[in-house]
VEXROMAR-672345 format. One record per residue (C-alpha): x, y, z; residue in three letters. Coordinates in Angstrom, 1 decimal. Each point is the difference from the previous one (the first is absolute). Last residue first. Layout:
N
<site xx="X" yy="Y" zz="Z" residuo="ALA"/>
...
This chain:
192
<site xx="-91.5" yy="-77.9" zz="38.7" residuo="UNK"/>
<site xx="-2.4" yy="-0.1" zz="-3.0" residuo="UNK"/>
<site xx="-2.2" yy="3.3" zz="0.0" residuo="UNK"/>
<site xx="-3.7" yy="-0.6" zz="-1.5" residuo="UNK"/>
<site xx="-1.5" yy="2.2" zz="-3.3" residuo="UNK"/>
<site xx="-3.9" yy="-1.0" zz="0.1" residuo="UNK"/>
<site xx="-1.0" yy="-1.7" zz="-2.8" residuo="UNK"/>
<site xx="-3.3" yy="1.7" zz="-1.5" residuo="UNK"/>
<site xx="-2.7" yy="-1.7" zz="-0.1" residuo="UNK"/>
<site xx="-0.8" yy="-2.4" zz="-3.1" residuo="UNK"/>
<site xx="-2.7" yy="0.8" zz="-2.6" residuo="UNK"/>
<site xx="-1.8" yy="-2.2" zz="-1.9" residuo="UNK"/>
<site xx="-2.6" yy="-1.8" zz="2.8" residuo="UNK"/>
<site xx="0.1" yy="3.3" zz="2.1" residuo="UNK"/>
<site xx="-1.2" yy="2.0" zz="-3.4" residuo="UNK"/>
<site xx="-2.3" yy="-2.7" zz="-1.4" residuo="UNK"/>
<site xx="-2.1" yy="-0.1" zz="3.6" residuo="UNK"/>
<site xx="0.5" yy="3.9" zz="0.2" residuo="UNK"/>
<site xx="-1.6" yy="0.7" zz="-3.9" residuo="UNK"/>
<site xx="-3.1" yy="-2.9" zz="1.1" residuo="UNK"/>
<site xx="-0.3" yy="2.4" zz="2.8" residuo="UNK"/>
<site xx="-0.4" yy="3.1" zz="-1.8" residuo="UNK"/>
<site xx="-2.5" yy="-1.8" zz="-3.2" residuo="UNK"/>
<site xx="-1.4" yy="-1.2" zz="3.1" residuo="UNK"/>
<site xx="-0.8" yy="3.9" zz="1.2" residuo="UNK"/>
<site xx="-0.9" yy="0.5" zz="-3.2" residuo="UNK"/>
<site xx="-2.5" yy="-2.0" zz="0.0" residuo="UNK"/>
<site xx="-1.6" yy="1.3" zz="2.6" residuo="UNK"/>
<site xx="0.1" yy="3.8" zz="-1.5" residuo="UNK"/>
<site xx="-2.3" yy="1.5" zz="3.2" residuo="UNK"/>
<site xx="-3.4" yy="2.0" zz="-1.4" residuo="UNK"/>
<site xx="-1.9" yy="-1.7" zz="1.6" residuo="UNK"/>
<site xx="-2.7" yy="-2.9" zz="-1.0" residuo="UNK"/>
<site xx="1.0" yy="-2.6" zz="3.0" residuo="UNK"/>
<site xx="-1.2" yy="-3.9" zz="-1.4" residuo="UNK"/>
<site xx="1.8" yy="-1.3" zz="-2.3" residuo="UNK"/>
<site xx="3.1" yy="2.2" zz="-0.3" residuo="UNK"/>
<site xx="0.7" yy="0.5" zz="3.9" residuo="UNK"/>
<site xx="-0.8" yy="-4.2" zz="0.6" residuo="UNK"/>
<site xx="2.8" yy="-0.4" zz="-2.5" residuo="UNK"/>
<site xx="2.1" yy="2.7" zz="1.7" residuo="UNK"/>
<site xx="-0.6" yy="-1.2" zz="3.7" residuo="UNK"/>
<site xx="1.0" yy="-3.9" zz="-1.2" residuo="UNK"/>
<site xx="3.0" yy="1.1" zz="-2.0" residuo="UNK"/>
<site xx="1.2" yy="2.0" zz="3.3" residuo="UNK"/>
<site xx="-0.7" yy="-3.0" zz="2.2" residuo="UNK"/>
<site xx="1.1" yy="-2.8" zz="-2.2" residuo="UNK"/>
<site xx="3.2" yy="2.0" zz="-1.1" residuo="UNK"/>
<site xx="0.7" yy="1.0" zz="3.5" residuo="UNK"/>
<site xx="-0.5" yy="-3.6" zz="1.7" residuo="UNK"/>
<site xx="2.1" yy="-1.6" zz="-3.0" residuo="UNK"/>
<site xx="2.6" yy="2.7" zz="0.3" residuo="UNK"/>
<site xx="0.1" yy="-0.5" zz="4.1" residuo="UNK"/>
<site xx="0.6" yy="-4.0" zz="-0.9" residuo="UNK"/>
<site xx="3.3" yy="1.2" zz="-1.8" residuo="UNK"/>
<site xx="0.6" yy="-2.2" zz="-3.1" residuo="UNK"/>
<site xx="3.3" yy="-1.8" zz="0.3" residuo="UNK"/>
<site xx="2.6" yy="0.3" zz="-2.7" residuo="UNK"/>
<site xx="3.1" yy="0.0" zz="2.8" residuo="UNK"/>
<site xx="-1.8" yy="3.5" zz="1.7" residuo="UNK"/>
<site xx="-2.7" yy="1.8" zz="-0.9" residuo="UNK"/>
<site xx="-0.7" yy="2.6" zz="3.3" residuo="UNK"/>
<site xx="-0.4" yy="3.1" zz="-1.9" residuo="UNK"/>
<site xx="-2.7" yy="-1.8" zz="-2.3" residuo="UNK"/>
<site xx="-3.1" yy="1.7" zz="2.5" residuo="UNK"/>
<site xx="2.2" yy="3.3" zz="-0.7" residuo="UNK"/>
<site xx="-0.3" yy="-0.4" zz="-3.6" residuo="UNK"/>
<site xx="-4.0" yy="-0.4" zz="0.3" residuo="UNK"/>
<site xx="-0.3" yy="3.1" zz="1.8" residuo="UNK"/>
<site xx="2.6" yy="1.7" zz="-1.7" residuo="UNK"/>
<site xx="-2.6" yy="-0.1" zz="-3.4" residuo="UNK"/>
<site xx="-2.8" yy="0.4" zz="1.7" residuo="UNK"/>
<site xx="1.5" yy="3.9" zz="1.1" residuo="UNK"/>
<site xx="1.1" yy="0.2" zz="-3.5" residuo="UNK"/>
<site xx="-3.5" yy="-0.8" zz="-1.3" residuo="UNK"/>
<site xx="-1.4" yy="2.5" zz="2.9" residuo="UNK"/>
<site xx="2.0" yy="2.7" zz="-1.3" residuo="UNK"/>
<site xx="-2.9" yy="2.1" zz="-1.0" residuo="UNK"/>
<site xx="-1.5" yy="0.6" zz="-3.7" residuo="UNK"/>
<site xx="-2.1" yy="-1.6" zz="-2.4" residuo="UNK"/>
<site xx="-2.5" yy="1.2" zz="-2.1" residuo="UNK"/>
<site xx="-3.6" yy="-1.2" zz="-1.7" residuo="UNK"/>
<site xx="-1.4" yy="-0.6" zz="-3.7" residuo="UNK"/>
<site xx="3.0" yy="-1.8" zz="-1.6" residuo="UNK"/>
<site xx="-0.3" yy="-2.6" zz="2.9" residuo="UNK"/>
<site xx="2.1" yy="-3.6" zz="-1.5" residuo="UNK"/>
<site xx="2.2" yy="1.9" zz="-2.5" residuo="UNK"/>
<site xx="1.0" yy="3.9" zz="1.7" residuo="UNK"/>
<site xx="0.1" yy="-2.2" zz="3.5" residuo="UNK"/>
<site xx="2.0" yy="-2.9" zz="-1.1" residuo="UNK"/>
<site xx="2.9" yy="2.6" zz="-1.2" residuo="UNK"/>
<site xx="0.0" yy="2.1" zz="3.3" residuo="UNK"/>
<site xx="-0.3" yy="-3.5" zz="1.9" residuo="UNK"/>
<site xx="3.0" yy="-1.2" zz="-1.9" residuo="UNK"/>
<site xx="2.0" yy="3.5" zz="-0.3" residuo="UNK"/>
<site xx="-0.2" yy="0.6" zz="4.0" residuo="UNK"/>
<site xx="1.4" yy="-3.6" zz="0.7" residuo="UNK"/>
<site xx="2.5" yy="0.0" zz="-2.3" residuo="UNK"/>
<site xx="1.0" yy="4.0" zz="1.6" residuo="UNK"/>
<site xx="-0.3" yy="-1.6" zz="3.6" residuo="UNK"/>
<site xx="1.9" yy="-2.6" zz="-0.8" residuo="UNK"/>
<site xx="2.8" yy="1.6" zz="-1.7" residuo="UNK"/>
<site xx="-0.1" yy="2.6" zz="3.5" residuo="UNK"/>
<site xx="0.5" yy="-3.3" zz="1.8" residuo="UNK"/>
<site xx="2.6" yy="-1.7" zz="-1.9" residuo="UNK"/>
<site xx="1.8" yy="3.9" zz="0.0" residuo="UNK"/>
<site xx="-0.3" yy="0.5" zz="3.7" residuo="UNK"/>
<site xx="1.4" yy="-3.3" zz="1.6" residuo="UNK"/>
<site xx="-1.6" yy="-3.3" zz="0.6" residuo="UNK"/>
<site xx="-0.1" yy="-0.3" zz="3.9" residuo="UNK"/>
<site xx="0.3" yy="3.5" zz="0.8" residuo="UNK"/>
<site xx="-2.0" yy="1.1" zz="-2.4" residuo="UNK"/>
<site xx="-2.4" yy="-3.1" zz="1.0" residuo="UNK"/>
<site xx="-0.1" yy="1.5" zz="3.9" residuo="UNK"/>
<site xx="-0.7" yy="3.3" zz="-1.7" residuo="UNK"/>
<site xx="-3.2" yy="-0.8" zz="-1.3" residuo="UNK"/>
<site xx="-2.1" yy="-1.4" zz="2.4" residuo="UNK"/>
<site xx="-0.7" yy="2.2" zz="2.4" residuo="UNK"/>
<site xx="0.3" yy="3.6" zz="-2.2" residuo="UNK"/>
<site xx="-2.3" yy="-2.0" zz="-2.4" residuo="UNK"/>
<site xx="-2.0" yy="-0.7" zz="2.0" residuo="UNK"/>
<site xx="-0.6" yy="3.7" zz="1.7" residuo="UNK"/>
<site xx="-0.1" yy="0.9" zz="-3.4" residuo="UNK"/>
<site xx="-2.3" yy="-2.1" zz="-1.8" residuo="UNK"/>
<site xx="-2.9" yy="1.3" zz="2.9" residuo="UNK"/>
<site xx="1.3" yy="3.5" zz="0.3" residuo="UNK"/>
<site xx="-0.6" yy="0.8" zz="-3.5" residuo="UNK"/>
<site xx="-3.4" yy="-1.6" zz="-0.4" residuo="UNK"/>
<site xx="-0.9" yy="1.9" zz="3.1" residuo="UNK"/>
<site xx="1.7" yy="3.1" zz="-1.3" residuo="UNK"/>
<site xx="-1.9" yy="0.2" zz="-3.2" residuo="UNK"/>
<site xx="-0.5" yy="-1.7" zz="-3.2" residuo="UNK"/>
<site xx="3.9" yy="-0.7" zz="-0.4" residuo="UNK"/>
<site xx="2.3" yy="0.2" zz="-2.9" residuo="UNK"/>
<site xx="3.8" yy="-1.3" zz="0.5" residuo="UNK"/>
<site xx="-1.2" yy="-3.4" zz="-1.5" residuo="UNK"/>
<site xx="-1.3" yy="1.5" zz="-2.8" residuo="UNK"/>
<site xx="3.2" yy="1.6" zz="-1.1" residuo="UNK"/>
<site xx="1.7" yy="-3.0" zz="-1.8" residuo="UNK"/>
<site xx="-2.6" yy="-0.6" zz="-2.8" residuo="UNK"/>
<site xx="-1.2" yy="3.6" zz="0.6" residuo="UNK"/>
<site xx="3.4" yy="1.2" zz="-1.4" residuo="UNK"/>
<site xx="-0.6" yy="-2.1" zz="-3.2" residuo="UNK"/>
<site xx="-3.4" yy="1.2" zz="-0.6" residuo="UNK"/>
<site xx="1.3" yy="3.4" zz="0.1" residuo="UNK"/>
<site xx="2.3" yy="0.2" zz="-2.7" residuo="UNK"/>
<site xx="-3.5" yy="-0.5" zz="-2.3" residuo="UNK"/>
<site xx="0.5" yy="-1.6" zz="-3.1" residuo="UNK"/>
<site xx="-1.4" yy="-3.1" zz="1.6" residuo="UNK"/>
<site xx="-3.6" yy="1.8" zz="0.5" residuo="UNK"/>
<site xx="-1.3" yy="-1.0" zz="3.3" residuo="UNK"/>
<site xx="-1.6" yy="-2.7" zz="1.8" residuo="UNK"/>
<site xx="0.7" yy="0.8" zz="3.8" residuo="UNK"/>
<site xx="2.2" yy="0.2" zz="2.6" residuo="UNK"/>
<site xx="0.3" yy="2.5" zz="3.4" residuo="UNK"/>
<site xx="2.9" yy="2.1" zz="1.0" residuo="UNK"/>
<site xx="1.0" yy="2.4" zz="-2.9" residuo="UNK"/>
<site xx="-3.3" yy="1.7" zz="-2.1" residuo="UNK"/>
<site xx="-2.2" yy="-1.0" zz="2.9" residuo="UNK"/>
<site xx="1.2" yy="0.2" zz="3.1" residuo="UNK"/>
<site xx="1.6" yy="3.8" zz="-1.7" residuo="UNK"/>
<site xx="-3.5" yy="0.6" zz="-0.4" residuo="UNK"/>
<site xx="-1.6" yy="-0.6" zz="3.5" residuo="UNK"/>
<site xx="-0.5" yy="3.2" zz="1.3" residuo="UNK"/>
<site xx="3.4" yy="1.3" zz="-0.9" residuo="UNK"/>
<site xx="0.9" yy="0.6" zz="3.4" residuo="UNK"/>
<site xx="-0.9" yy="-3.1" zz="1.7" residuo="UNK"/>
<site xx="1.1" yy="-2.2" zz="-3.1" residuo="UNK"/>
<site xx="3.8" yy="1.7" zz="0.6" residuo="UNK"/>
<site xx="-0.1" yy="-0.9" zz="4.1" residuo="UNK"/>
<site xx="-1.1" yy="-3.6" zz="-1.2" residuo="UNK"/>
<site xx="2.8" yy="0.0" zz="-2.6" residuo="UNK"/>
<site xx="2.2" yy="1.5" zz="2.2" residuo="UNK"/>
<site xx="-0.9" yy="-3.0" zz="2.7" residuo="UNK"/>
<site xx="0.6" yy="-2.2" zz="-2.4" residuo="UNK"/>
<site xx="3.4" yy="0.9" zz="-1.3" residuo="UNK"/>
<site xx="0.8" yy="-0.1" zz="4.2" residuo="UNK"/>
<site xx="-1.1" yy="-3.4" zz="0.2" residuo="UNK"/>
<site xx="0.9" yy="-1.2" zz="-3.4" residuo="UNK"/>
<site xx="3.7" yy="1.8" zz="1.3" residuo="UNK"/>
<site xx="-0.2" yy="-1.6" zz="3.2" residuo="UNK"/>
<site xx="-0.3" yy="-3.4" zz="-1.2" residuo="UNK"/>
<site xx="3.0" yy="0.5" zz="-2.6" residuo="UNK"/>
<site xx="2.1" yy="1.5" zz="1.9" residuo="UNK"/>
<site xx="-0.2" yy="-2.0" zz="3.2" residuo="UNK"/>
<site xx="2.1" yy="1.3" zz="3.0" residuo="UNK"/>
<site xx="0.0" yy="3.8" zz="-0.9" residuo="UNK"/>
<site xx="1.6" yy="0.2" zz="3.6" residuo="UNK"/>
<site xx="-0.5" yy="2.6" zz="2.2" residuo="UNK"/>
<site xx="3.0" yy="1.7" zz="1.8" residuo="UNK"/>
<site xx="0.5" yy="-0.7" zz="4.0" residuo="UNK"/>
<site xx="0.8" yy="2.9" zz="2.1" residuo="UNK"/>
């Protein structure tokens, strides 16, 4: 019988973080979405404004919104654990989850932010970067950066939901620094 393998840490544990979150909003009715797993303007003083900082991104509306940074994430993510190693990748998560926390509390003091769609934005854009080699610029970055930037900027001006846009770029711009700045992992190889 074959065992399982807890292959990505860090992916699965947002994912399965997440999905206690989600299973934790469900049964308080909302509240503990609220006072952990979304971000918002609130008093410094409070110990909780620095939890939410990190914690948004493990807050979800509902399953939908769940499912739909999950199942990417889940995709993309463990190819670039692989590739980078756990602890550059849970640091970029955490930078990336403190920027957009901190951008949201200053640029939207009047709204909330949670879901791990910045993180999700974030791989997206380091993936595209995956095939950098010798200084050259991938043309697959270019195509993704264009694409994605284009959807978001259109999303901003003219869609009135209640999707963070800009953070999602904030989450992307975090990937194109991360996979410019950070070198994968050297893999160990045998010399016979």
């Amino acid at each position: 019988m074959k065992k399982l393998d807890y292959n990505s840490p860090v992916v699965l544990s947002l994912f399965f973080l997440s999905a206690a979150a989600l299973l934790l909003g469900t049964i308080t009715n909302g509240w503990t979405t609220q006072a952990l797993f979304s971000v918002y303007r609130s008093s410094p003083v409070n110990p909780l404004t620095y939890v939410r900082l990190v914690g948004h991104v493990l807050g979800h509306a509902n399953l939908e919104h769940f499912l739909g940074n999950m199942l990417l994430l889940l995709v993309i993510g463990p190819p670039l654990e692989e590739k980078y190693g756990s602890g550059p990748l849970a640091l970029g998560i955490l930078v990336t989850a403190v920027l957009s926390g901190v951008l949201q509390i200053l640029l939207f003091p009047g709204s909330a932010l949670l879901g791990a769609s910045g993180i999700v934005f974030m791989m997206i854009m380091l993936a595209s970067l995956s095939g950098m080699k010798n200084g050259k610029i991938p043309l697959t970055l270019i195509l993704v950066a264009l694409l994605y930037l284009g959807q978001e900027a259109y999303s901003i001006i003219f869609v009135r939901d209640n999707v963070a846009n800009l953070m999602h770029i904030v989450g992307g711009a975090c990937g194109t620094v991360f996979g410019y700045g950070v070198t994968p992992k050297q893999r160990l190889t045998k010399s016979f």
